[in-house]
C-alpha positions as CSV (number, residue, x, y, z in Angstrom):
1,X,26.8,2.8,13.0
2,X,24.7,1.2,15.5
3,X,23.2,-2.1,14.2
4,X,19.5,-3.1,15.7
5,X,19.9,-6.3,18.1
6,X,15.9,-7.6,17.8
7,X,14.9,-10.4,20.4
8,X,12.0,-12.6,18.9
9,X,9.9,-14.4,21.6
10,X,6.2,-16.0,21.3
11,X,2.8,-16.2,23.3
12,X,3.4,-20.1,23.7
13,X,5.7,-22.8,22.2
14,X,5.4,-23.8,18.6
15,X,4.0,-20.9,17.5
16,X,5.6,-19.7,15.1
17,X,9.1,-18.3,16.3
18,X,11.8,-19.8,14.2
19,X,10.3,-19.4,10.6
20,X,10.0,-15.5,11.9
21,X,13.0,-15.3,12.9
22,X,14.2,-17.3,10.0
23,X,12.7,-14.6,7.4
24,X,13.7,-11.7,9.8
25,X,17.4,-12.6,9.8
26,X,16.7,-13.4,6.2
27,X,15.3,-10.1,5.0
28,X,17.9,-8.0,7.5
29,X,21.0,-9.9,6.3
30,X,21.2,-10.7,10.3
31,X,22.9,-13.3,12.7
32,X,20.8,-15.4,14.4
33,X,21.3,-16.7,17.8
34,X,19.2,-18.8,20.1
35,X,21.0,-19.1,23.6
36,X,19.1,-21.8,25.0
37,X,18.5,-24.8,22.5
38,X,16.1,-27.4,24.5
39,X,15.9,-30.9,22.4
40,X,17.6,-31.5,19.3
41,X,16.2,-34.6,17.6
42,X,16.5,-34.6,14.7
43,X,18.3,-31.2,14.9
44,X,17.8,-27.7,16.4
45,X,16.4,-24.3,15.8
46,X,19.5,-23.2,14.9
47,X,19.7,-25.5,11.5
48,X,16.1,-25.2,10.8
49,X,16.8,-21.2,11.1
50,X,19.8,-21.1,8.9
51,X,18.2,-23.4,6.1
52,X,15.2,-21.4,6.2
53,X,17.6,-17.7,6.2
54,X,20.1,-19.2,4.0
55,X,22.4,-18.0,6.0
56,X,26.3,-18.4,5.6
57,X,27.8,-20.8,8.1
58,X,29.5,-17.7,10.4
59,X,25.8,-16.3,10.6
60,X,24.4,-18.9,12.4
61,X,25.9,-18.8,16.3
62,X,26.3,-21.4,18.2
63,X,24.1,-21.7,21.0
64,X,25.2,-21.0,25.0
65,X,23.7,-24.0,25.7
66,X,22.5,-27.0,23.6
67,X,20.3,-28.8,25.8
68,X,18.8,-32.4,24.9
69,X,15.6,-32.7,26.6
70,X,12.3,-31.5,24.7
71,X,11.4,-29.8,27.9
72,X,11.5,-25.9,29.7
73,X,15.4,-25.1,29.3
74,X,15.1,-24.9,33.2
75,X,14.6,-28.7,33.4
76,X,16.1,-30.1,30.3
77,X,19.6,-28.0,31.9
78,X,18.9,-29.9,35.2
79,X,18.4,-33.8,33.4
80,X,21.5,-33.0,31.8
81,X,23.4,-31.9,34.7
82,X,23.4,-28.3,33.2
83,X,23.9,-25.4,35.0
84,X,22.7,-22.1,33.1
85,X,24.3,-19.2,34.2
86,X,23.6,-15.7,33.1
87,X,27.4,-14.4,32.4
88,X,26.9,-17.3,29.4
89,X,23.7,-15.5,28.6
90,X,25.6,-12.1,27.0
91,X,24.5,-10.9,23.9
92,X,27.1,-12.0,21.3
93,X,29.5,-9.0,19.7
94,X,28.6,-8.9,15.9
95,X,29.2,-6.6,13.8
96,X,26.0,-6.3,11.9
97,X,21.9,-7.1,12.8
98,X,21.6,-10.0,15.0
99,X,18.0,-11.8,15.6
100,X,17.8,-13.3,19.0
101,X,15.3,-16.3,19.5
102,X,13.5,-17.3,23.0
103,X,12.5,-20.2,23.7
104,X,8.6,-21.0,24.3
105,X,6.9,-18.1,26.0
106,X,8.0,-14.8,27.9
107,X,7.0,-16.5,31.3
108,X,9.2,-19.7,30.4
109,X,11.9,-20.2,33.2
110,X,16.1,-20.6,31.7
111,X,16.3,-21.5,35.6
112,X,14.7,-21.7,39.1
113,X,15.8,-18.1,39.2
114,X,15.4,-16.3,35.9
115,X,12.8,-16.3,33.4
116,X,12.8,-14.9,29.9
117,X,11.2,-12.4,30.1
118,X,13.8,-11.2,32.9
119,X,16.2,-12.2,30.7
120,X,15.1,-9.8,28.2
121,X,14.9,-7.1,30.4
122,X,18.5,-8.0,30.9
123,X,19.5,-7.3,27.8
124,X,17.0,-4.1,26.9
125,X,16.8,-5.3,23.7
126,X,13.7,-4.4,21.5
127,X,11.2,-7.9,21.6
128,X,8.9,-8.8,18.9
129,X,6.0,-10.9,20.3
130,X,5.1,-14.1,17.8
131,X,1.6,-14.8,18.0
132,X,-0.8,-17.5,16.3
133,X,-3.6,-16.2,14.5
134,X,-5.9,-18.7,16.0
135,X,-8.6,-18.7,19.2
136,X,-7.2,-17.6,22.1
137,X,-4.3,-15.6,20.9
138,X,-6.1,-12.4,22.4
139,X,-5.7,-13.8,25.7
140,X,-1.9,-15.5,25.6
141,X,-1.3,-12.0,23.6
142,X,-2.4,-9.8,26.3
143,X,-0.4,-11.3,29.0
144,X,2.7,-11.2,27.0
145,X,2.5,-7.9,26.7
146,X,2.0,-6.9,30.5
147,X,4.4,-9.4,31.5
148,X,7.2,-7.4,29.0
149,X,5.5,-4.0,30.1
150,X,5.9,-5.2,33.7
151,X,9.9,-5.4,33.1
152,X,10.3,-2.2,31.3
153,X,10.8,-4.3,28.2
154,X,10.7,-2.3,24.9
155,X,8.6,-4.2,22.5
156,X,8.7,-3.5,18.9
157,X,5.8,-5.0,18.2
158,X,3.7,-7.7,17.1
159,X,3.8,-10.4,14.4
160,X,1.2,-12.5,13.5
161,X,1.2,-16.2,12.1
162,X,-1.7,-18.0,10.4
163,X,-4.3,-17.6,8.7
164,X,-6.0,-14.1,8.9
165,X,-8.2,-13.0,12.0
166,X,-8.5,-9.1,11.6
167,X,-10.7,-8.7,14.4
168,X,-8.3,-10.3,16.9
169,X,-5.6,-9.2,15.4
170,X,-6.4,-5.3,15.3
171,X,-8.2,-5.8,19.4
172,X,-4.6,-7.1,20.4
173,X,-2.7,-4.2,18.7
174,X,-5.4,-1.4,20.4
175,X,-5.7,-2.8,24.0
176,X,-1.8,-3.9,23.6
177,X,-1.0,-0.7,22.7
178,X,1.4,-2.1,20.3
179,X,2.3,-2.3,16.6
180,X,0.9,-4.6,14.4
181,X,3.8,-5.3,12.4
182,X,1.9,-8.2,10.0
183,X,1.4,-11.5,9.4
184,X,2.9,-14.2,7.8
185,X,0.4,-16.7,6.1
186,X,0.9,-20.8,6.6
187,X,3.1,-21.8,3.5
188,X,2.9,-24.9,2.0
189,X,5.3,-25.8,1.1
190,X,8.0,-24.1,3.7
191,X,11.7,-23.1,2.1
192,X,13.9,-20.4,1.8
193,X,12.3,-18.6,-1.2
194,X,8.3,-18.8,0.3
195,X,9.0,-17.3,3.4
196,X,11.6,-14.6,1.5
197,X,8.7,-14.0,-0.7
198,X,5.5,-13.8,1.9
199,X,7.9,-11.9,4.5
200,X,8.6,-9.0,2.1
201,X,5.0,-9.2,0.7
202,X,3.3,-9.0,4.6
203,X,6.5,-6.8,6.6
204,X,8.1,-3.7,6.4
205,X,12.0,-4.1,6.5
206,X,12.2,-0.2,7.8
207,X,10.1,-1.6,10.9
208,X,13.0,-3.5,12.3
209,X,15.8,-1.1,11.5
């Protein structure tokens, strides 16, 4: 049986990606992974992901590199006298779904010599795109998409985050070309059992399988 290895990226930073991929690893019974961690105060994606998931201990992989600058992982790795190297950069072995975080946006550099969205067409994984809800997600939307499309990247889709634009939301799907795979709503407050509960009430399980 072939399980689905999804990679979860986002139109800009901080919009969005971990809670997805939080309630995506939740709702799968998935691994979660995010190879490049970049600043760790008070703690990482990683722990917020797992709480979020309630994910057992062995579901939650370590990173390839655990970097301690809040910066692009491209400079953070060279402040901390970090190398990144791509052979580090494999997709793990697991033998069930696994939910693969980014970091920032597609165009985000790992190094001087690689990108993410490279990186993704590394892997030729299937991306979901993270997007805000708010203005100018049509725009940072757009140019996620031909940057993926550019690489030959598969993209599964998009998610949405926020509060409810249908307008925008439909006019990136039909110019994108791509699914509109839902939204998640802004939940206050944020734990394991709101996002479980707004993820199966706004997503299709079958979508990621």
């Amino acid at each position: 049986m072939t399980h689905p290895r999804i990679v979860v990226t986002g139109t800009d930073t901080d919009v969005g990606k971990t809670i997805f991929s939080a309630a995506l690893a939740g709702a799968l019974g998935a691994y979660y992974w995010k190879p490049v961690q970049a600043g760790v105060d008070p703690e990482g994606d990683i722990e917020r992901a797992a709480a979020l998931a309630g994910l057992p201990p062995d579901r939650a992989l370590p990173e390839a590199y655990r970097l301690t600058t809040p910066c692009s992982p491209h400079r953070a790795a060279e402040i901390d006298g970090v190398t990144i190297e791509l052979a580090r950069l494999a997709v793990p072995e697991v033998v069930g779904p696994l939910v693969i975080e980014g970091a920032g946006g597609v165009m985000v550099p790992v190094s001087r010599t690689l990108l993410f969205a490279d990186l993704f067409a590394h892997w030729r994984a299937p991306v979901v795109i993270v997007a805000r809800t708010a203005l100018g997600t049509i725009n940072h939307s757009l140019l996620s998409i031909e940057a993926l499309r550019r690489r030959g990247v598969p993209i599964l889709g998009i998610a949405f985050i926020g509060d409810p634009q249908p307008d925008s939301e439909e006019t990136i799907a039909s110019i994108g070309q791509v699914k509109r795979l839902g939204r998640l709503p802004l939940l206050d407050p944020l734990d394991r059992d709101t996002l479980a509960a707004a993820f199966a009430a706004h997503f299709d399980p079958g979508d990621f399988r």
